[in-house]
N, C-alpha and C positions, 0 to 999 in steps of 0.2 A: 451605265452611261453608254451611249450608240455614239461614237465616231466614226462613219463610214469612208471608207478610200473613195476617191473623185470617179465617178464612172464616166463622165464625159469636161474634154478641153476645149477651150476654142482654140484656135489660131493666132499663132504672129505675135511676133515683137516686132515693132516698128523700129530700129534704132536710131535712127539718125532724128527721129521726133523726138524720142523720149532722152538724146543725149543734149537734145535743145531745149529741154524742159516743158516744151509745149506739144504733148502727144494728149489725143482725146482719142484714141484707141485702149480698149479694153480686154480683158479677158478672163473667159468665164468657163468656169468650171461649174457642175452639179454631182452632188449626193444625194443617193437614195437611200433617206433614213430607218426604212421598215414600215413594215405595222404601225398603226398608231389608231386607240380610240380614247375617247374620253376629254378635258379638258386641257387646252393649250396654251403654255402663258413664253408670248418669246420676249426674252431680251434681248436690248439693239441700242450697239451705242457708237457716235460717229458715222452712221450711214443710212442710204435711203431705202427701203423694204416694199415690196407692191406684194399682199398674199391674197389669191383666190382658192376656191373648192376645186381640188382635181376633178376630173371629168370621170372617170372612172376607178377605183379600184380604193384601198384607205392605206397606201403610203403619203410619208411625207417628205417632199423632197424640195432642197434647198440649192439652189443657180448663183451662185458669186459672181459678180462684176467686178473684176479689180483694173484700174488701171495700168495698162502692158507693162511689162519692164518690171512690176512690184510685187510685193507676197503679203497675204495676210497674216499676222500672228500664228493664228491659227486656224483649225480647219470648224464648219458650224460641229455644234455637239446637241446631242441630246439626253439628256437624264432623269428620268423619267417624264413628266408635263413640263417638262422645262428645256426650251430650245435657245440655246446660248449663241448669240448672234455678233459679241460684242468686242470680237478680236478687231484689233489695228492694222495699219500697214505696218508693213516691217521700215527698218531706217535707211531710204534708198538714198542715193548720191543726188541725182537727177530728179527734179520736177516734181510738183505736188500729187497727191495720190488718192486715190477716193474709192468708195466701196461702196456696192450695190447690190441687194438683193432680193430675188423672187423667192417665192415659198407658196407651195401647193400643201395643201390639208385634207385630208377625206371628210365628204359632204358633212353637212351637219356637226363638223366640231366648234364647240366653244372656244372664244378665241381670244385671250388678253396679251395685249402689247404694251410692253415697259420701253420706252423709247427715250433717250439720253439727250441725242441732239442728229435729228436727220428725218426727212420727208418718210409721212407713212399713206399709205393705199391701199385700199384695201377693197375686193370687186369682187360681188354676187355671192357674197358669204350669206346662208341662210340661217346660222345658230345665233346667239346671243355674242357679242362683240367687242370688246373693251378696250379703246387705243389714247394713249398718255403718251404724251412727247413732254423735255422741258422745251426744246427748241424745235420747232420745224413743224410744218403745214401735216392738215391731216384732210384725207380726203376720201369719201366713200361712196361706191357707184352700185346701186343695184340691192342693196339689204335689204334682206327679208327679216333678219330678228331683230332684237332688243338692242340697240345701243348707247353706248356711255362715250362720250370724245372728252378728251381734255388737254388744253396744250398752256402753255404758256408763254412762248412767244410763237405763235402762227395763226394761219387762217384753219378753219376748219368748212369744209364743201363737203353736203351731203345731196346724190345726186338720184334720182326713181328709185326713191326708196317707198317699200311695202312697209317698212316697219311700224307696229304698234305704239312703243314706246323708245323717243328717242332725249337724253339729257346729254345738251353741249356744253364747256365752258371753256372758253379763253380769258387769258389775265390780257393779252394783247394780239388781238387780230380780229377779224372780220369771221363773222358765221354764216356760212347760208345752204339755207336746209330745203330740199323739194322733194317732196311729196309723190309718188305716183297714186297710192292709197290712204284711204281718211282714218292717221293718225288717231291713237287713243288720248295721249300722254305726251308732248311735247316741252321740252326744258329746257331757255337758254339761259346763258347768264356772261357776260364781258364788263372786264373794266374798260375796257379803250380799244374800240370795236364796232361799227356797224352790225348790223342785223337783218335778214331778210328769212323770210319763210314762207314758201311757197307749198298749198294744200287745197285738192280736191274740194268742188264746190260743198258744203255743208255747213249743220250750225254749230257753232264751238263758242264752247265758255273761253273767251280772249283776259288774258291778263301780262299787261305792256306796260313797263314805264322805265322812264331814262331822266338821268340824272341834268343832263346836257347834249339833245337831239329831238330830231324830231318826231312823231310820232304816225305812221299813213295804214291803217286800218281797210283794206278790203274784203276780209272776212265776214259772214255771217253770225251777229254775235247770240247766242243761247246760253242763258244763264244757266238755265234745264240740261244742259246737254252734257252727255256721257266725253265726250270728245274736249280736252282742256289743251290750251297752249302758251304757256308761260315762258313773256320775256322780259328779260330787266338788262338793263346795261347803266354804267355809272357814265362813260360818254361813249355817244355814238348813235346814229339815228336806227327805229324800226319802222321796217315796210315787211306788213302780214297781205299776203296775194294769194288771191284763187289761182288754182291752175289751170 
């Protein structure tokens, strides 16, 4: 297991905010985890996570947000493919407390997320991708691989995405999926939920149906086609859009 000492702090305690319980100042620390190749699976519970591809080099390194005045449990950890994200605040006197973190990964790592209850994001990841919340929005900008979303209570926003194959499901929130390139494999599925999916002009095999909404089809439909997009929802309307 890799627990690294903080190499970098922010600034400041504000006191007189956080002795009035209402400070929206933070403060962030990062660890640089090491080395790292091969598959990533992070745990996270209680807070909001944004990870993209470093730019350079195959560490991985982890940015805390905590609200000033407060401490987390603990520090992140890593043990082998597994990056444990799911320490608390510590028990402050003063004011609510919340936690926030970035995470950079070297290019090309595969990437699964176990997410408890807190907002995940996730930007220009190009390997295979896998993010599950019980609670909280899930949102992806820019993917190039295969991806899996699943939440159950959130929206999930899928944004220029190149990916080939992508399967969402929400038990409760809204989906909406766009396209920068023509999808192979598309898979929605909501109980109680809206629907939108936004894709490159082409012909696709469309398979749409909802229990209680309505249905707005501007795709090209080919029964023949290599290109399939499947949505079902028990309520909530779908709109399939060229882009």
């Amino acid at each position: 297991m890799r627990i690294a000492a903080p190499i970098t702090a922010a600034m400041g305690l504000v006191l007189a905010a956080a002795l009035s319980g209402c400070s929206s100042e933070t403060d962030a620390t990062t660890w640089d985890l090491g080395s790292f190749s091969g598959d990533l699976t992070i745990e996270l519970a209680g807070a909001d996570l944004e990870i993209r591809e470093t730019g350079s080099g195959d560490a991985i390194t982890v940015t805390r947000h905590v609200t000033s005045g407060r401490e987390a449990e603990a520090d992140p950890a890593l043990d082998g493919g597994t990056l444990d994200l799911t320490a608390g605040c510590d028990s402050g006197l003063f004011g609510d407390c919340t936690i926030a973190y970035e995470v950079t990964v070297p290019a090309g790592s595969p990437v699964t997320v176990e997410g408890d209850s807190g907002s995940v994001t996730a930007v220009a990841l190009t390997a295979a991708t896998s993010i599950g919340t019980d609670n909280g929005a899930i949102t992806v900008e820019d993917a190039a691989g295969p991806l899996d979303l699943r939440t159950d209570n959130g929206s999930i926003t899928v944004d220029d995405a190149s990916s080939k194959n992508v399967a969402a499901a929400a038990s409760s929130g809204a989906v909406d999926l766009a396209f920068s390139d023509i999808p192979d494999l598309v898979s929605v599925t909501t109980e109680n939920g809206a629907v939108t999916v936004t894709a490159p002009a082409a012909g696709y095999r469309v398979t749409a149906a909802t229990d209680n909404g309505s249905i707005d089809n501007e795709l090209t439909e080919d029964d023949a086609s290599p290109h399939h997009i499947e949505v079902t929802t028990e309520n909530g309307a779908i709109a399939l859009r060229n882009a």
